[in-house]
Residue, then its C-alpha position, 0 to 999 in steps of 0.5 A: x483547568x479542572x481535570x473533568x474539563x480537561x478530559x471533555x476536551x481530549x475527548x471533544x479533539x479526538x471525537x472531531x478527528x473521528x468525524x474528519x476521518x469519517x467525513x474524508x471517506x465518504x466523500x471518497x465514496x461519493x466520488x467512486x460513485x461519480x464518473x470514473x476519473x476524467x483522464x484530461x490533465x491540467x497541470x495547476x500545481x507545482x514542481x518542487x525540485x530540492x537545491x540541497x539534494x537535487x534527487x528529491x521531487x514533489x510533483x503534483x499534476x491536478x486533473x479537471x473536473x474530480x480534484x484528481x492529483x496524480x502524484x506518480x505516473x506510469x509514464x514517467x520514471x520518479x526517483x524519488x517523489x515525497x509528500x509530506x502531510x500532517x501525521x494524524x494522533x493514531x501514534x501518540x499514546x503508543x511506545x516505540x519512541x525510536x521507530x513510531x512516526x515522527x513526521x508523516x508523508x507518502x514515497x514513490x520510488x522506481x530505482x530502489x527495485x529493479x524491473x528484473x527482480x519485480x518480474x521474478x516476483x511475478x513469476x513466483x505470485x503466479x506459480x502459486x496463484x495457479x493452485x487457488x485463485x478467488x471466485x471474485x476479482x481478488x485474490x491474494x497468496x501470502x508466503x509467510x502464512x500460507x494463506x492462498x485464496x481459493x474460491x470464497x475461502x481461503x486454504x493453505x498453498x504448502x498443504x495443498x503443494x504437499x497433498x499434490x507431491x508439487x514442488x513449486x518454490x527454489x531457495x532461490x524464489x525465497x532468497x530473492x523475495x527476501x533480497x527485495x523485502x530487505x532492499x524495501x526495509x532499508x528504504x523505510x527506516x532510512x526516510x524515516x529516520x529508524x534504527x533497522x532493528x527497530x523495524x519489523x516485518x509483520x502481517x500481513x504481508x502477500x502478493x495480490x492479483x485483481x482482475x474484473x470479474x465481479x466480487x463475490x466476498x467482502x475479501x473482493x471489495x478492494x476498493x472502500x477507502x480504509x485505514x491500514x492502522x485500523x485495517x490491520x492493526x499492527x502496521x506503523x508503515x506501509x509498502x507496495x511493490x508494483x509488479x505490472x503497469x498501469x495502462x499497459x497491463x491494466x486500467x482503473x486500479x489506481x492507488x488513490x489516497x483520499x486528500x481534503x483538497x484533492x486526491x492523490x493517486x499512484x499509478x502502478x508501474x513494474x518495479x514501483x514502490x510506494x510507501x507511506x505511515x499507516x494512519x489515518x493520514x493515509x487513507x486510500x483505496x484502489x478504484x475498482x480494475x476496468x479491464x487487465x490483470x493487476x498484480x502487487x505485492x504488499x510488504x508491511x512494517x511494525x514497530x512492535x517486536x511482539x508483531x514481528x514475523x519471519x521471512x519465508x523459506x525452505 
């Protein structure tokens, strides 16, 4: 094959995998369009239950009407829940051999952090939501850069904390921040099969509130099916810490992963975590909050040492 025949076919292979990515994200936009996610729940697929290591838990329950799967629910606590998928060629021209994604899936946790550390962290987000707060249903405060959300802006919650002679956050506030970041760390690179030091913390990485009120900025939109590789750019892996309940403190504002056959959706529990590879893989959204407040706490991973960030502290 001539070399001109053989880049119109690279070229012809990664065009068709722009168009599948397109395709699943306007399908999902389509049925956020639709009706809001029928609640009856016919069980039609399967539970897997290893042999070999009895603790690992494919579940899949699949709704009537939308193709909507949930993959863990509030209700239940999943130690741990793994589906694998195809990973999609976002990693193949990179570096990063020993920390890149070699297989691909999703994981849900509710034992690696405890309820009592997600409601510490909850208290920290809303001692430093409290000073900001977005004019539109989300809001974001991020300890690492400062970044606070504040009407249709952003301003910075140590400058504003040092302008109003407040001291807000202890030693013990970053020390059990990072406790847990470290806790969900470890998690990541033992299922993925990484050198710890290969992995990195990066940007962004913040705490997050959403509520109903009507979104005012594109920063409120949580909800358009979106890439985190091509959203952010320096993620490899991508982790969320749940820090209240689906159905309890909130409802809507599911975690939903937009699949060919079904999507598949994580409902939000205190002390939760879920993560996944960052590609196109895994596109997702949250669908939009009908009634409550729902606060999270993305916690984000590198393979590239030049994208690394350091922990926050006093």
């Amino acid at each position: 094959m001539s070399k001109g025949n053989s880049l119109h076919k690279r070229r012809g292979t990664a065009d068709s995998e722009k168009k599948q990515i397109k395709n699943r994200i306007n399908d999902a936009r389509l049925v956020e369009q639709g009706s809001l996610w029928r609640r009856g729940a016919l069980i039609t697929c399967l539970l897997v239950v290893s042999a070999v290591v009895p603790w690992v838990v494919i579940m899949f329950f699949r709704s009537t009407g939308d193709q909507i799967t949930t993959f863990a629910s509030a209700d239940n606590i999943v130690k741990r829940a793994v589906q694998e998928i195809l990973c999609s060629k976002d990693y193949d021209n990179e570096e990063f051999s020993e920390c890149k994604p070699k297989h691909c899936r999703r994981v849900v946790m509710d034992n690696l952090v405890s309820e009592e550390e997600a409601a510490y962290l909850l208290g920290i987000a809303k001692k430093g939501l409290q000073f900001g707060g977005s004019s539109g249903g989300a809001s974001i405060l991020d300890l690492h850069s400062g970044a606070l959300s504040k009407g249709d802006k952003f301003v910075n919650i140590y400058q504003v904390l040092d302008e109003m002679h407040e001291n807000v956050f202890t030693k013990n506030d970053f020390d059990i921040y990072r406790e847990v970041k470290n806790k969900i760390h470890q998690a990541i690179a033992k299922e993925f099969k990484i050198p710890l030091s290969k992995l990195y913390l990066t940007k962004p990485t913040f705490f997050s509130r959403m509520n109903t009120i009507e979104a005012k900025t594109m920063h409120d939109e949580y909800w358009h099916p979106h890439v985190d590789k091509v959203t952010y750019g320096s993620f490899h892996y991508t982790s969320l810490l749940y820090l209240s309940t689906y159905g309890r403190d909130f409802s809507g504002g599911r975690f939903i992963f937009v699949d060919t056959d079904s999507n598949k959706t994580v409902e939000p529990r205190i002390g939760r975590v879920s993560f996944f590879t960052s590609g196109s893989e895994n596109v997702h959204y949250v669908e939009k909050l009908e009634d409550g407040v729902r606060y999270a706490i993305t916690i984000s991973f590198t393979c590239d040492p030049q994208k690394a960030i350091d922990d926050p502290g006093i």
